[in-house]
C-alpha positions in Angstrom: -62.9 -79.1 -39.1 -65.7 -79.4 -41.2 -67.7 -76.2 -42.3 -71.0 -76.5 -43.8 -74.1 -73.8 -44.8 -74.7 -71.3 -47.6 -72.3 -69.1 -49.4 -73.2 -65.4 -48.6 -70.2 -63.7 -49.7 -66.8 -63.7 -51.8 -64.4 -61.4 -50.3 -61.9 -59.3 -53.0 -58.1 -60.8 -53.3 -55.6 -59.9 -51.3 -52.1 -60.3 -51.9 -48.8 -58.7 -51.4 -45.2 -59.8 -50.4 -44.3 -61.4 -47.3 -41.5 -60.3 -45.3 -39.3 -63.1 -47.0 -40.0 -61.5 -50.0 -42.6 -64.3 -51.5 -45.3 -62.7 -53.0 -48.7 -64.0 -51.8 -52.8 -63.7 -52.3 -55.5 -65.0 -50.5 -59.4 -65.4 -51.4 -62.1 -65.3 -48.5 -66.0 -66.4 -48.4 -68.5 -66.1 -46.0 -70.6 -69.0 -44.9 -73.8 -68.6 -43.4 -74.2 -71.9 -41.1 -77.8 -71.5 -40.0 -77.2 -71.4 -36.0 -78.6 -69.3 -34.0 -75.8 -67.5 -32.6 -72.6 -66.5 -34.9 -73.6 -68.1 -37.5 -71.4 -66.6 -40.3 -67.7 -67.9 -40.9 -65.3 -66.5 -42.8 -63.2 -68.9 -44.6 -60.2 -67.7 -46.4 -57.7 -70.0 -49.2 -54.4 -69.2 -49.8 -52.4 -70.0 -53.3 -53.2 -72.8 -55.6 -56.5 -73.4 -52.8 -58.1 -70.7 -54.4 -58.8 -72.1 -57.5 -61.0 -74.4 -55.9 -62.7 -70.5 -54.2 -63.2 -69.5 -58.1 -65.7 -72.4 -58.8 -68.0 -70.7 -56.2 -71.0 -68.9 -56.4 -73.7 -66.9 -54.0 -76.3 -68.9 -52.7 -74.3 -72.5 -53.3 -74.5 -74.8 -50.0 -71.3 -75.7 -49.4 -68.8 -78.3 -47.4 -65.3 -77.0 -46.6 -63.1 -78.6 -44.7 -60.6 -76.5 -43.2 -57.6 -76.1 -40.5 -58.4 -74.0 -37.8 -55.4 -72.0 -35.7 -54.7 -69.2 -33.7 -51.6 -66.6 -33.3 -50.8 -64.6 -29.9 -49.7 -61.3 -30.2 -49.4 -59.2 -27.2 -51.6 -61.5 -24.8 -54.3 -61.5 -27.6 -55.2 -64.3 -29.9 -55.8 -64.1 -33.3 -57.8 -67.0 -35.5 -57.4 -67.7 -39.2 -59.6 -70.7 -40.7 
């Protein structure tokens, strides 16, 4: 899927350890698409992707391409892009 708009916000790190025991961080931005309904998505990298996060700033159009998929949980579904 391709995302495309402005770069509203950069979201602090996350990270912690897994239940493997792998430790883990992830970076999110927000992208401002210009609809007219929803138009913010949050985009989040995990790992070596967010080096490419770092390079970045507020107010840069941007063109992400990105997986899109969802997780059930109790008859509810849950998206991470």
């Amino acid at each position: 899927m391709e995302i495309s708009g402005k770069l509203v916000k950069k979201l602090d790190v996350e990270s912690g350890t897994s239940k493997a025991g792998k430790e883990w961080s992830k970076q999110s931005i927000v992208i401002d698409t210009g609809g007219e309904f929803n138009n913010e998505v949050c985009v989040s990298a995990f790992g070596d992707k967010m080096e490419s996060m770092n390079k970045l700033e507020i107010g840069m159009e941007v063109k992400i391409l990105c997986n899109v998929y969802s997780r059930e949980y109790n008859g509810r579904y849950f998206h991470n892009i």
